[in-house]
C-alpha positions, 0 to 999 in steps of 0.5 A: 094371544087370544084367537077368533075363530075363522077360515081353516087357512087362516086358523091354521096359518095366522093365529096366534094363541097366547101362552095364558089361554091357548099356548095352556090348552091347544098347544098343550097336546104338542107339549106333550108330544114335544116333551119326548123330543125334549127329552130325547134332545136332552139324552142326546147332550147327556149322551155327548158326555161333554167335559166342562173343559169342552173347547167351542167347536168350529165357529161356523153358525152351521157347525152346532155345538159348544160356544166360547163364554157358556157351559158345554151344553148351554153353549151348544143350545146357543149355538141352536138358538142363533142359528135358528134366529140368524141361519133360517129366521125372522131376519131373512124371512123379512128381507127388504119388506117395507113399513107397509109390507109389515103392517099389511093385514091379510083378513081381520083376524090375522096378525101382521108380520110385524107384530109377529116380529115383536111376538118374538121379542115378548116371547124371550122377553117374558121367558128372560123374566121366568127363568133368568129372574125366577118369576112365576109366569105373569107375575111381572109388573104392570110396566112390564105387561104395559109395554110387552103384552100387546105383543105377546098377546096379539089378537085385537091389541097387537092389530090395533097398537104393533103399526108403522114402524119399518124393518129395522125397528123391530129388528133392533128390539129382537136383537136388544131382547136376545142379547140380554138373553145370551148375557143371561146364559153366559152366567148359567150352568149345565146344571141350571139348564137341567134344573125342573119347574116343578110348578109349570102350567103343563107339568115339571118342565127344565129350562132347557124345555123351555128355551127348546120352546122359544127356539121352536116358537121362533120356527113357528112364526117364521112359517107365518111370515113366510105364508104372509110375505107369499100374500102381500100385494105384488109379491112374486110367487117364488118370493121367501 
């Protein structure tokens, strides 16, 4: 996630920075901000005081809470975390884009929609390896950085390697990686989802800052795609 310096709509829009450099010093002013967020998100599901009995609450997507099979707070940042990813996410922002639509490339300093696919993928991937494995951040074996760091990265080697592949190829690695990651979930606690890494790049940070972060990234990116599917060729002005 490297990033080259270009035009303001490009840098504003189509960048994105990698966790190891840039996601540690430009993002690092957001974090902060977003801490208190965090933290204000964190009082509110104290503040529900929900029981560990707490039944799941309607099963609608858009009625947020608790979810069979989780703890009372883990199940409701779940129930955030699908509805970011399945109610106002990637899957709609890419609908009925083909193979050529995902590999366009606004300028060459910009990342494609389908590389930004994977970059999600990598993202609960790499968390998945942190929190779930207790890894510290880039310490995963060559195979693993073989695989997802491209992805993770963009920038020269997501443009040169993340091409010709069609929707559902990238769809099926995001729903692989997120169904591991609820798998995990589903064996964690309330007390894990508070739990602090004292260790972390930008200062003592729960699991629950870090997967609000992911939830957040996915919210991110979603953006870009939707300022790039504006931009392909032929697409109409009211297309989303």
């Amino acid at each position: 996630m490297a990033v080259t310096a270009h035009n303001s709509l490009a840098s504003q829009y189509l960048d994105t920075p990698s966790f190891s450099s840039q996601c540690c010093s430009t993002r690092r002013s957001f974090l902060k901000g977003s801490a208190a967020v965090t933290a204000g998100f964190s009082a509110l599901v104290g503040a529900l005081s929900l029981p560990e009995t707490a039944q799941a609450v309607d099963s609608s997507p858009n009625v947020l809470g608790p979810r069979p099979g989780y703890s009372p707070q883990v199940g409701t940042f779940v129930s955030l975390l699908t509805w970011m990813r399945e109610q106002n996410g990637v899957i709609r922002a890419t609908k009925g884009l083909t193979q050529a639509d995902l590999d366009y490339l606004i300028d060459p300093n910009a990342n494609t929609i389908g590389a930004l696919k994977l970059h999600l993928a990598a993202t609960d991937t790499y968390y998945h390896l942190n929190t779930f494995e207790g890894k510290k951040w880039d310490s995963w074996p060559d195979s693993v950085k073989q695989q997802w760091d491209a992805a993770m990265n963009l920038g020269d080697a997501g443009r040169k390697t993340i091409k010709g592949h069609d929707r559902d190829y990238y769809l099926n690695i995001l729903q692989e990686s997120r169904a591991k990651t609820l798998a995990e979930f589903s064996k964690r606690d309330d007390n894990w989802l508070m739990a602090v890494d004292k260790d972390w790049p930008w200062g003592p940070t729960n699991n629950l800052c870090k997967w609000f972060h992911v939830c957040e990234h996915e919210a991110h990116h979603t953006g870009q795609i939707a300022f790039l599917r504006k931009r392909l060729p032929g697409a109409k002005p009211d297309s989303e």
